[in-house]
Chimera marker file (.cmm) of the C-alpha trace (Angstrom):
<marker_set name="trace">
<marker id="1" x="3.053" y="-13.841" z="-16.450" r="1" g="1" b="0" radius="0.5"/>
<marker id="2" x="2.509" y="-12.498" z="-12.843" r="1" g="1" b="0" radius="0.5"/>
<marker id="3" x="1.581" y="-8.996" z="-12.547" r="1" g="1" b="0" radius="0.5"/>
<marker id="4" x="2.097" y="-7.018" z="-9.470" r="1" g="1" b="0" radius="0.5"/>
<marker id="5" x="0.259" y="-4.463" z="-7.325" r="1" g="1" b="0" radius="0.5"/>
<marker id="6" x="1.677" y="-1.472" z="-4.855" r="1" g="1" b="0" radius="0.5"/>
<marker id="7" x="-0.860" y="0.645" z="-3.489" r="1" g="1" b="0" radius="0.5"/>
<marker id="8" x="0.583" y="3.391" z="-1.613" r="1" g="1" b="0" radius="0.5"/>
<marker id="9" x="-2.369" y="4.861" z="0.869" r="1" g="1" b="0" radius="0.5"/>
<marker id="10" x="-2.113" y="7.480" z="2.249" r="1" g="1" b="0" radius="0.5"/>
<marker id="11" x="-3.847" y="10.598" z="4.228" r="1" g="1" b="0" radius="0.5"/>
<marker id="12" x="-4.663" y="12.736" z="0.966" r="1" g="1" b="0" radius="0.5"/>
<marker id="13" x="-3.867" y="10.768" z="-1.742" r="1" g="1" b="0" radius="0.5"/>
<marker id="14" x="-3.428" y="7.160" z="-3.237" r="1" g="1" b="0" radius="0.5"/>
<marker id="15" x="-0.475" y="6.340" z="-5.746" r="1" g="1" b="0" radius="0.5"/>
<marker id="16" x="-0.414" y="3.025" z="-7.048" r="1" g="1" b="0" radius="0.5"/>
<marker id="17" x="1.609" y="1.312" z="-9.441" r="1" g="1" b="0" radius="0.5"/>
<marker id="18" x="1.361" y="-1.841" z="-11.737" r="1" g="1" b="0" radius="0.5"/>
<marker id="19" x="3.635" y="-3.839" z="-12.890" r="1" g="1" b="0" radius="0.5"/>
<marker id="20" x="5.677" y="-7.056" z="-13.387" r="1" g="1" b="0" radius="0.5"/>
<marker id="21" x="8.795" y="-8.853" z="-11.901" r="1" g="1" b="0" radius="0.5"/>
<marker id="22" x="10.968" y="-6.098" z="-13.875" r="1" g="1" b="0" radius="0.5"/>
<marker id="23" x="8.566" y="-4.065" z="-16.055" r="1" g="1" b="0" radius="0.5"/>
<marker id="24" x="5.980" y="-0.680" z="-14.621" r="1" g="1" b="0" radius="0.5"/>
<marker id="25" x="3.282" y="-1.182" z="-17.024" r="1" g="1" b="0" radius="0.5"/>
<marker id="26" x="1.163" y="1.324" z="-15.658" r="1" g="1" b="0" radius="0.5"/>
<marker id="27" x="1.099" y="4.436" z="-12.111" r="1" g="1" b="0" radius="0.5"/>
<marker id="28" x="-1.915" y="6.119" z="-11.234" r="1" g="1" b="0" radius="0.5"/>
<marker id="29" x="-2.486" y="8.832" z="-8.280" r="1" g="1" b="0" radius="0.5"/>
<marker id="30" x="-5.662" y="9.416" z="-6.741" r="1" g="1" b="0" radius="0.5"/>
<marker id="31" x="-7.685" y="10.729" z="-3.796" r="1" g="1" b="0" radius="0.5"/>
<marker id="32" x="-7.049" y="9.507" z="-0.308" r="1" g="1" b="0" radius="0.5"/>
<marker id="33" x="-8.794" y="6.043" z="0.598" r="1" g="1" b="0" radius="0.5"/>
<marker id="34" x="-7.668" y="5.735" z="4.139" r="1" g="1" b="0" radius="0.5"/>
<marker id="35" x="-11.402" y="5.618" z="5.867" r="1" g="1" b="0" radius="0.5"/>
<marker id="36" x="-10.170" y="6.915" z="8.973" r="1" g="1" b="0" radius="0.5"/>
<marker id="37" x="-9.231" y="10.493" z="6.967" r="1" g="1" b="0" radius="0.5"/>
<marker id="38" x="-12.155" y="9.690" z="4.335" r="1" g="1" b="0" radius="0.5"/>
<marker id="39" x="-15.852" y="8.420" z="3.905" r="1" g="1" b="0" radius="0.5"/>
<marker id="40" x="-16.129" y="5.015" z="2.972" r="1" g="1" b="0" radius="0.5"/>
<marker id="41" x="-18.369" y="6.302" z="-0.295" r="1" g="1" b="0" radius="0.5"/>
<marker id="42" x="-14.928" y="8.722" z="-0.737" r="1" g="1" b="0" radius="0.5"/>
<marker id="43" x="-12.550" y="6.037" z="-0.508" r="1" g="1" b="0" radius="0.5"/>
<marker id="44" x="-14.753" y="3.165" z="-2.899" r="1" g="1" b="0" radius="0.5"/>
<marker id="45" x="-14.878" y="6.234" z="-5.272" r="1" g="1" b="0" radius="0.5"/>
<marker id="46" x="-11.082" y="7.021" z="-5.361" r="1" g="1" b="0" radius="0.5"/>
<marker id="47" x="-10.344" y="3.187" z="-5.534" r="1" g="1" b="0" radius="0.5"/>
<marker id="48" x="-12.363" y="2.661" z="-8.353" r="1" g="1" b="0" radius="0.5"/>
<marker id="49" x="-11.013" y="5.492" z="-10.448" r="1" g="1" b="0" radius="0.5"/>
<marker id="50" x="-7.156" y="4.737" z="-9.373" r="1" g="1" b="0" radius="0.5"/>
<marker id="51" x="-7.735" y="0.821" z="-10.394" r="1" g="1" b="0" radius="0.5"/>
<marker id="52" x="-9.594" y="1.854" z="-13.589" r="1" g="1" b="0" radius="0.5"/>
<marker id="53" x="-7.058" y="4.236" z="-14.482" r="1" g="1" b="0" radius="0.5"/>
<marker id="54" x="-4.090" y="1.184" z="-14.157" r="1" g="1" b="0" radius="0.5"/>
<marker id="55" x="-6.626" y="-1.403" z="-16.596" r="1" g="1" b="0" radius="0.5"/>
<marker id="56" x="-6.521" y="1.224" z="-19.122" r="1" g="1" b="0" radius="0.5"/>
<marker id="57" x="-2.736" y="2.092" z="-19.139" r="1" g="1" b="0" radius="0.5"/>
<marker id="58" x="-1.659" y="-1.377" z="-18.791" r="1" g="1" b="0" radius="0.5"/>
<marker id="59" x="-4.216" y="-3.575" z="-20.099" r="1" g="1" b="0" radius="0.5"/>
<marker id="60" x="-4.108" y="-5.764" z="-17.742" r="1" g="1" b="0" radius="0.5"/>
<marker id="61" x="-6.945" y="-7.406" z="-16.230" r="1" g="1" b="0" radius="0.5"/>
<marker id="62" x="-7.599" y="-6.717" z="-11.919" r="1" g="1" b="0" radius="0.5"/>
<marker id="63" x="-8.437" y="-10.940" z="-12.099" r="1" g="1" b="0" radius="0.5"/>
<marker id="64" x="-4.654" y="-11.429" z="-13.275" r="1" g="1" b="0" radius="0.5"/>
<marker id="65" x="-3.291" y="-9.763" z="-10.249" r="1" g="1" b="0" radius="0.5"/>
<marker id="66" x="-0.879" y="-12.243" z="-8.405" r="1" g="1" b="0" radius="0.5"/>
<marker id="67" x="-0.235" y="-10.124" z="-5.066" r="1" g="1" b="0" radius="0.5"/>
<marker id="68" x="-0.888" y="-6.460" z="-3.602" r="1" g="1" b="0" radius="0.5"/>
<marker id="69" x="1.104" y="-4.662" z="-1.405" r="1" g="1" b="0" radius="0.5"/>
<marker id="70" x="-0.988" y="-2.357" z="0.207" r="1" g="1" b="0" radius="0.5"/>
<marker id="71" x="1.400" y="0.472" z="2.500" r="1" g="1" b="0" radius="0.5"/>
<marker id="72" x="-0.971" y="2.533" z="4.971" r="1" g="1" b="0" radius="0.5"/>
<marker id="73" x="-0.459" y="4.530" z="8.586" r="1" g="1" b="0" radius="0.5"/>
<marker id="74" x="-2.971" y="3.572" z="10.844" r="1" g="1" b="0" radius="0.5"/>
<marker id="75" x="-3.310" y="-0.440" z="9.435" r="1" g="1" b="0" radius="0.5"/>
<marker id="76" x="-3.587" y="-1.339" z="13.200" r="1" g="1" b="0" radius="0.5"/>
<marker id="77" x="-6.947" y="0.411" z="13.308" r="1" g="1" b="0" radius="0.5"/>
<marker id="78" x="-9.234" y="-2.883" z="12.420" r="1" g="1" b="0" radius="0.5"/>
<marker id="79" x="-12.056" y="-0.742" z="10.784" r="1" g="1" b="0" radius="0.5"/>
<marker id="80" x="-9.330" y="0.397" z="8.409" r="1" g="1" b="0" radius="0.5"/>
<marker id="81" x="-7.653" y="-2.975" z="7.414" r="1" g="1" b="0" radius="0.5"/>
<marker id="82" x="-11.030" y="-4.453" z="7.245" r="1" g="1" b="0" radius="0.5"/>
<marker id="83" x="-12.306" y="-2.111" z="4.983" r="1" g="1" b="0" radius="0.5"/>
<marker id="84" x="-9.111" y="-2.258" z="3.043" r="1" g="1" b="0" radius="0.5"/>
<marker id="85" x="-9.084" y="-6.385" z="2.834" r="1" g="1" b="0" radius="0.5"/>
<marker id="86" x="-13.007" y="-5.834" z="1.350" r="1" g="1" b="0" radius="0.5"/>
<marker id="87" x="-12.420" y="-3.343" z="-1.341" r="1" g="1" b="0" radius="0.5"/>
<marker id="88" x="-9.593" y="-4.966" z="-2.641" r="1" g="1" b="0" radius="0.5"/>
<marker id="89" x="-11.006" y="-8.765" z="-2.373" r="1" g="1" b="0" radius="0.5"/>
<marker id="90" x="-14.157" y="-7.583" z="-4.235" r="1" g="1" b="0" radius="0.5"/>
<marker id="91" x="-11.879" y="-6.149" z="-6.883" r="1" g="1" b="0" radius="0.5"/>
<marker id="92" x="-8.212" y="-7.553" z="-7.095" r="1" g="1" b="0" radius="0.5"/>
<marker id="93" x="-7.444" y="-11.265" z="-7.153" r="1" g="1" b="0" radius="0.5"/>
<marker id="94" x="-4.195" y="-12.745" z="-5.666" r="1" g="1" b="0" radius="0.5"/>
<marker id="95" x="-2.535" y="-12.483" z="-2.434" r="1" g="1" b="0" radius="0.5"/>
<marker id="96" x="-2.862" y="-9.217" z="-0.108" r="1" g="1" b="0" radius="0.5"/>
<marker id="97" x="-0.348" y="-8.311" z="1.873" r="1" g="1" b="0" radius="0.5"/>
<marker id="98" x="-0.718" y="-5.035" z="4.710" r="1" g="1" b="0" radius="0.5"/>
<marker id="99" x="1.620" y="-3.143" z="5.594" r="1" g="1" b="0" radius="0.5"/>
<marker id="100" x="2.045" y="-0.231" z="8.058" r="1" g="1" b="0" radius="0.5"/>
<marker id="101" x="3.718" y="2.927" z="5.896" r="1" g="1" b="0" radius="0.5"/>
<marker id="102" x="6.585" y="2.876" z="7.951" r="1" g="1" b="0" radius="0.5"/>
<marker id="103" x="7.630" y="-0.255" z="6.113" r="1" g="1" b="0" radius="0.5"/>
<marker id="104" x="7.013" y="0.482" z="2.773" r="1" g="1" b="0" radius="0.5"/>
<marker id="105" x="9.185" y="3.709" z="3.289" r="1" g="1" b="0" radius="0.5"/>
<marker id="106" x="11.887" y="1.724" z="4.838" r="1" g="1" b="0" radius="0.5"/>
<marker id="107" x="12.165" y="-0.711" z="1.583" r="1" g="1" b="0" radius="0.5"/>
<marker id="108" x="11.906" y="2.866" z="-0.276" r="1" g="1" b="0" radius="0.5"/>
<marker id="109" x="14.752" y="4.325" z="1.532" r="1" g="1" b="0" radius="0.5"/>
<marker id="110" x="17.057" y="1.471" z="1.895" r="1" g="1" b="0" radius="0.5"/>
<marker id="111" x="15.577" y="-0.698" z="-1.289" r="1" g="1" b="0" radius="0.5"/>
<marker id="112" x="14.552" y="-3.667" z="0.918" r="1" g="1" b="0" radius="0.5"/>
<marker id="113" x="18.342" y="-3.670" z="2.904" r="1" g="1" b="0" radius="0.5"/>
<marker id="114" x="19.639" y="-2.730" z="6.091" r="1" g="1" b="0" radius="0.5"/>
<marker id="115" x="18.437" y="0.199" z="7.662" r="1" g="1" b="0" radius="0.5"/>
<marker id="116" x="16.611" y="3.037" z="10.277" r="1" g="1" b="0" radius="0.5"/>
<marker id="117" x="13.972" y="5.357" z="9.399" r="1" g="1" b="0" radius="0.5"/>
<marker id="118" x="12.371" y="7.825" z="12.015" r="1" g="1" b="0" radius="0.5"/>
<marker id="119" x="9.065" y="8.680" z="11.788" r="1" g="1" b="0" radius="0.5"/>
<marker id="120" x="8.210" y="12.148" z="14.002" r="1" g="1" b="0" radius="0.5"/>
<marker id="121" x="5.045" y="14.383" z="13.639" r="1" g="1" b="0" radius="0.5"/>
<marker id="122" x="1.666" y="13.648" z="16.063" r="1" g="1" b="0" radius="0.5"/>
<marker id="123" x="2.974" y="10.254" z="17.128" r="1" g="1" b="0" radius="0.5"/>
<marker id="124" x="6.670" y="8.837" z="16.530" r="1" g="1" b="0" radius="0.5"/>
<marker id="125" x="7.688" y="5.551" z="15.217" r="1" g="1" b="0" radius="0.5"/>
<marker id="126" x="11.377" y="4.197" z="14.292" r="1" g="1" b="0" radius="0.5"/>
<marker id="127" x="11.507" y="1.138" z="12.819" r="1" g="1" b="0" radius="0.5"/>
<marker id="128" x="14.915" y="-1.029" z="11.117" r="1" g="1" b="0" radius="0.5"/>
<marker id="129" x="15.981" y="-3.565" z="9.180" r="1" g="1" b="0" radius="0.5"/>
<marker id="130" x="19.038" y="-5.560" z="10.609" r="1" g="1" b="0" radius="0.5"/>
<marker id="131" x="21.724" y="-7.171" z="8.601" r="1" g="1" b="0" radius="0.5"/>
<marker id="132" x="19.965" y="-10.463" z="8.874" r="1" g="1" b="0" radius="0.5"/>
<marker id="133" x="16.481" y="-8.874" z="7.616" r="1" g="1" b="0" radius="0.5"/>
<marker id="134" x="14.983" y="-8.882" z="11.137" r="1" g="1" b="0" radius="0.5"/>
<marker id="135" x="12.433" y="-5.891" z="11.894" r="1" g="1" b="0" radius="0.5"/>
<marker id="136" x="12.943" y="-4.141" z="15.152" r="1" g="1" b="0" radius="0.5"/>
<marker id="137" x="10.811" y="-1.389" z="15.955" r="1" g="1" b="0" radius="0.5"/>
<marker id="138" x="9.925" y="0.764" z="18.747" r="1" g="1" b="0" radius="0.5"/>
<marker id="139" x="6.959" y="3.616" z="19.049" r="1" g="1" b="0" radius="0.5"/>
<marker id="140" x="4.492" y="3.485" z="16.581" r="1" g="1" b="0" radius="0.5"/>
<marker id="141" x="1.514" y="0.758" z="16.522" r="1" g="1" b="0" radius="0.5"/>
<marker id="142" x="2.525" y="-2.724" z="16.569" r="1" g="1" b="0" radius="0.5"/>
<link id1="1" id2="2" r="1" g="1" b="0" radius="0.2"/>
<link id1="2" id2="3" r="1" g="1" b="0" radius="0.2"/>
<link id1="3" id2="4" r="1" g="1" b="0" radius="0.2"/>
<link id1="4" id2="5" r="1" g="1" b="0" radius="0.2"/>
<link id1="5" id2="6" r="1" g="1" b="0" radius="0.2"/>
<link id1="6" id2="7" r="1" g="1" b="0" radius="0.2"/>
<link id1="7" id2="8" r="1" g="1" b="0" radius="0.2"/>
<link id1="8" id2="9" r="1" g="1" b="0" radius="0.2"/>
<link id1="9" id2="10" r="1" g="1" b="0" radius="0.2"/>
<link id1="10" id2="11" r="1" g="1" b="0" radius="0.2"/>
<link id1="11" id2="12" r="1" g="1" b="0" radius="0.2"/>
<link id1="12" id2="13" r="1" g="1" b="0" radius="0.2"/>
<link id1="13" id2="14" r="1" g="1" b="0" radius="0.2"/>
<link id1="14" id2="15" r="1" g="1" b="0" radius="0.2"/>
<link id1="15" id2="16" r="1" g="1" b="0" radius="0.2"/>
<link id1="16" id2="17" r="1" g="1" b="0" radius="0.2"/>
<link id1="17" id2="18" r="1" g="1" b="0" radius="0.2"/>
<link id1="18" id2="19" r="1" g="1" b="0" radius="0.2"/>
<link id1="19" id2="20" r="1" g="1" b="0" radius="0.2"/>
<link id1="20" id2="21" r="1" g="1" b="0" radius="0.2"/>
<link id1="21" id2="22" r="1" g="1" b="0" radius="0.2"/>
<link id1="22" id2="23" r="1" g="1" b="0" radius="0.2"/>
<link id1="23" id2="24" r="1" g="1" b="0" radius="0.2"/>
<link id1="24" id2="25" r="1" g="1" b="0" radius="0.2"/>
<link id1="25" id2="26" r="1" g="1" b="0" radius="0.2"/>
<link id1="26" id2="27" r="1" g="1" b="0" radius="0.2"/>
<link id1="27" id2="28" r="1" g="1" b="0" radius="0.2"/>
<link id1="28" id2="29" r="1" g="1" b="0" radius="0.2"/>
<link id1="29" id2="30" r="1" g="1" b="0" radius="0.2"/>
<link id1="30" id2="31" r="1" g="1" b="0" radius="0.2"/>
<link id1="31" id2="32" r="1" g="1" b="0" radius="0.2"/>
<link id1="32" id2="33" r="1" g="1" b="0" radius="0.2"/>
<link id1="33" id2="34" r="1" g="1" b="0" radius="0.2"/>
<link id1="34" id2="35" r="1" g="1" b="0" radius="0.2"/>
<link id1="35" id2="36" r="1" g="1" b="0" radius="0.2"/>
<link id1="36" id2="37" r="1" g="1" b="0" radius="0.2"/>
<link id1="37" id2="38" r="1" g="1" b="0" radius="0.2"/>
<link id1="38" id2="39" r="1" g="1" b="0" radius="0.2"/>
<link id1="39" id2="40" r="1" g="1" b="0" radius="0.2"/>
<link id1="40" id2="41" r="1" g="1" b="0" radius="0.2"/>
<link id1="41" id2="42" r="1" g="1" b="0" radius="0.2"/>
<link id1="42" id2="43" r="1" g="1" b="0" radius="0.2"/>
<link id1="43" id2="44" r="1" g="1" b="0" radius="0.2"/>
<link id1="44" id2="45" r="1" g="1" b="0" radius="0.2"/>
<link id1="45" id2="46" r="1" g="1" b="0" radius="0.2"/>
<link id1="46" id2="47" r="1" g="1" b="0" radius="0.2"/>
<link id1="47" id2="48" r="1" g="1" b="0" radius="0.2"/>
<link id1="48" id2="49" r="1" g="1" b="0" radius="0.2"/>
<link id1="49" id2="50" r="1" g="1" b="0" radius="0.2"/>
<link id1="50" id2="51" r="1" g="1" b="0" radius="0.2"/>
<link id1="51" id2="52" r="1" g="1" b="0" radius="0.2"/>
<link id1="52" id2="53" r="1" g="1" b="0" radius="0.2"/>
<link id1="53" id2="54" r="1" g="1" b="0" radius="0.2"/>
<link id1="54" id2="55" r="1" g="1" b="0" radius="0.2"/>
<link id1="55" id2="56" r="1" g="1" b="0" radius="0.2"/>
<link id1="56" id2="57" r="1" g="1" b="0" radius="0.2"/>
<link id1="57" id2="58" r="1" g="1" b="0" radius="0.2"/>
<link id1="58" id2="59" r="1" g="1" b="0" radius="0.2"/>
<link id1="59" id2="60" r="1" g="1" b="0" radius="0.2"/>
<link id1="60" id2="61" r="1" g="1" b="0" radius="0.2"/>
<link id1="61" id2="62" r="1" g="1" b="0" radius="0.2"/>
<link id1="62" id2="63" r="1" g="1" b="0" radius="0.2"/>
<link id1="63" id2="64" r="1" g="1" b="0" radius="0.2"/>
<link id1="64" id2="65" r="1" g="1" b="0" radius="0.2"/>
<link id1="65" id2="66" r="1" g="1" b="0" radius="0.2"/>
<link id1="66" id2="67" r="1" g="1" b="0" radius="0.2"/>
<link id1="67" id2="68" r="1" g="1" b="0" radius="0.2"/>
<link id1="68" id2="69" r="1" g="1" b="0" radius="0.2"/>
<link id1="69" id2="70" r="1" g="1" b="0" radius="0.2"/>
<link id1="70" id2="71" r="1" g="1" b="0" radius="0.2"/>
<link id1="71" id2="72" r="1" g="1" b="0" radius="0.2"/>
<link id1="72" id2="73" r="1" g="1" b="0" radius="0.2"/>
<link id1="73" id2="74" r="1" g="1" b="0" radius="0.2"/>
<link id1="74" id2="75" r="1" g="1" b="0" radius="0.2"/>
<link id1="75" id2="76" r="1" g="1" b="0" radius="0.2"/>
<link id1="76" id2="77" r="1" g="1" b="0" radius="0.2"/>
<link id1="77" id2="78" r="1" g="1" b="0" radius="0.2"/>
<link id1="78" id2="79" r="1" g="1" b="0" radius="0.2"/>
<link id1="79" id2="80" r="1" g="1" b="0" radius="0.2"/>
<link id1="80" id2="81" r="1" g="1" b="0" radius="0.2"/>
<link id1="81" id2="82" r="1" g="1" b="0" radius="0.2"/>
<link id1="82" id2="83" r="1" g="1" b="0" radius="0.2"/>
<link id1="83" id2="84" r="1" g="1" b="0" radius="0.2"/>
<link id1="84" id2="85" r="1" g="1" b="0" radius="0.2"/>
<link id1="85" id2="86" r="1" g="1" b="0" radius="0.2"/>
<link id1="86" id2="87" r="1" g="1" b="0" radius="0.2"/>
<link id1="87" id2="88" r="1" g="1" b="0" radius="0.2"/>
<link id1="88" id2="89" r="1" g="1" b="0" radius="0.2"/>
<link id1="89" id2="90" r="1" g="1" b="0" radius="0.2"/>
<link id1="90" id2="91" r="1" g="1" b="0" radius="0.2"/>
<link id1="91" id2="92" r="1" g="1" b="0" radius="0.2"/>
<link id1="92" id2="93" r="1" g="1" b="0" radius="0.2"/>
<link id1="93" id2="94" r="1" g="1" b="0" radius="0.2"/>
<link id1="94" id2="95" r="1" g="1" b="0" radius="0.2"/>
<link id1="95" id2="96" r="1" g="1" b="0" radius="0.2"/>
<link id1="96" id2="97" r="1" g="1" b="0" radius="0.2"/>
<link id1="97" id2="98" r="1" g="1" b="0" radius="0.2"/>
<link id1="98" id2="99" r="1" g="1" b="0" radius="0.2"/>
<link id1="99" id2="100" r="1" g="1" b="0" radius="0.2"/>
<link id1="100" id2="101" r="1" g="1" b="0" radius="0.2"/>
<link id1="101" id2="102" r="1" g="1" b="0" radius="0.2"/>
<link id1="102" id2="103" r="1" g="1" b="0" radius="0.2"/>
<link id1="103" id2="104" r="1" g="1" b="0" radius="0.2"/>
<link id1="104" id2="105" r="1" g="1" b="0" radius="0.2"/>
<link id1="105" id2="106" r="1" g="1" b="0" radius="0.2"/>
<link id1="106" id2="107" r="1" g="1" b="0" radius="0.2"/>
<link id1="107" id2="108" r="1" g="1" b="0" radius="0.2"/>
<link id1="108" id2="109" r="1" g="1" b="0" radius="0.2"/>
<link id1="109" id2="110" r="1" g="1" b="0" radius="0.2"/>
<link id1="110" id2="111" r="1" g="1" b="0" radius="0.2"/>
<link id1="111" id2="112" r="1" g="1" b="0" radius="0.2"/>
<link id1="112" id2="113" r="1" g="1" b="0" radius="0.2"/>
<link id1="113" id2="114" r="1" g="1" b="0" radius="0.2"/>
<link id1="114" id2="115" r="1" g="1" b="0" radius="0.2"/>
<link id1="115" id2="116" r="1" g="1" b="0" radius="0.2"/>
<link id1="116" id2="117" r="1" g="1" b="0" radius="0.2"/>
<link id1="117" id2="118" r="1" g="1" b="0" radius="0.2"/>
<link id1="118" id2="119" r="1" g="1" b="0" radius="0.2"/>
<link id1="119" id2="120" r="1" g="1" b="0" radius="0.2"/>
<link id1="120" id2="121" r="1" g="1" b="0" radius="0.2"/>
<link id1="121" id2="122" r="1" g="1" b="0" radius="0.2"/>
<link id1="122" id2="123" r="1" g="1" b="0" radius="0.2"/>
<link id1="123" id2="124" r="1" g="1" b="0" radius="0.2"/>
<link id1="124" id2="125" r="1" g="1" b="0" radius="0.2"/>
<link id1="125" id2="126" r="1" g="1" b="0" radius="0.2"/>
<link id1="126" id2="127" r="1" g="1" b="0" radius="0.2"/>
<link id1="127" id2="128" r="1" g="1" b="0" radius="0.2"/>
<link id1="128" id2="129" r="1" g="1" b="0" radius="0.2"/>
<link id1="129" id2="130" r="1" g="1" b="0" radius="0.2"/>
<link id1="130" id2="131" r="1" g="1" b="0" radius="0.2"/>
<link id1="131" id2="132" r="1" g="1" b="0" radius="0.2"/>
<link id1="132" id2="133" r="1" g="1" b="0" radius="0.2"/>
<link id1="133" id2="134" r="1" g="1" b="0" radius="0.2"/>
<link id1="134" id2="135" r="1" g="1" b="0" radius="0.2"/>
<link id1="135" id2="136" r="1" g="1" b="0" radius="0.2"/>
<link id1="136" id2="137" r="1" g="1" b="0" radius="0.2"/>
<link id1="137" id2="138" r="1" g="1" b="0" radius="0.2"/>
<link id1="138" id2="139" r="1" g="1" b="0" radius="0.2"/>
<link id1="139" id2="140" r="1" g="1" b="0" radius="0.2"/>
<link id1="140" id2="141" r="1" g="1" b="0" radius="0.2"/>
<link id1="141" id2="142" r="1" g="1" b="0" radius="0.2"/>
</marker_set>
């Protein structure tokens, strides 16, 4: 059976779920552990717990993983992606995928179809999905 990861990252807290193809075995929230907002002994801390926290809902070992999803602002940043691609490797098996969270909140909006989403506060991004599935995007990091 192939389980699935979604780690949702952001500024001051973590929500992840676990589950399968059609099945949410297990959801766990947690502290931030974006290392540009947190220490990196913060984040390893918060990561730890969340992932523990899934094992015992869902029983479900990390090593049976078959892909992550990881959704986080700021995933141009290399020192964050790094760190990010390292925690998870040392932890998770299966393929890791990185998003920015502009794209994980367009798929939640518009459940993977066509769509725009603005993103306004410090910075702005819009980013959306064409008919066709191609991304267009403008603002924002690349």
């Amino acid at each position: 059976m192939a389980y699935f990861l979604g780690i949702d990252a952001g500024a001051t807290k973590t929500n992840c779920v676990l589950g399968t193809e059609t099945d949410v075995l297990a959801r766990a929230q947690g502290g931030s552990i974006k290392v540009a907002r947190v220490s990196e002994a913060n984040a390893e801390m918060h990561l730890h717990a969340i992932l523990a926290s899934l094992v015992q809902q869902s029983g479900v070992a990390l090593q049976s993983i078959s892909a992550t999803c990881v959704g986080l602002s700021g995933i141009a940043i290399p020192s964050v992606a790094d760190w990010v691609r390292t925690a998870l490797a040392s932890r998770v098996s299966g393929h890791l995928e990185l998003c920015g969270d502009e794209l994980i909140a367009l798929d939640a909006a518009f459940h993977g179809g066509r769509g725009i989403l603005a993103i306004a506060g410090t910075g702005s991004h819009v980013v959306g999905r064409t008919r066709n599935g191609e991304l267009v995007r403008t603002g924002g990091a690349p």
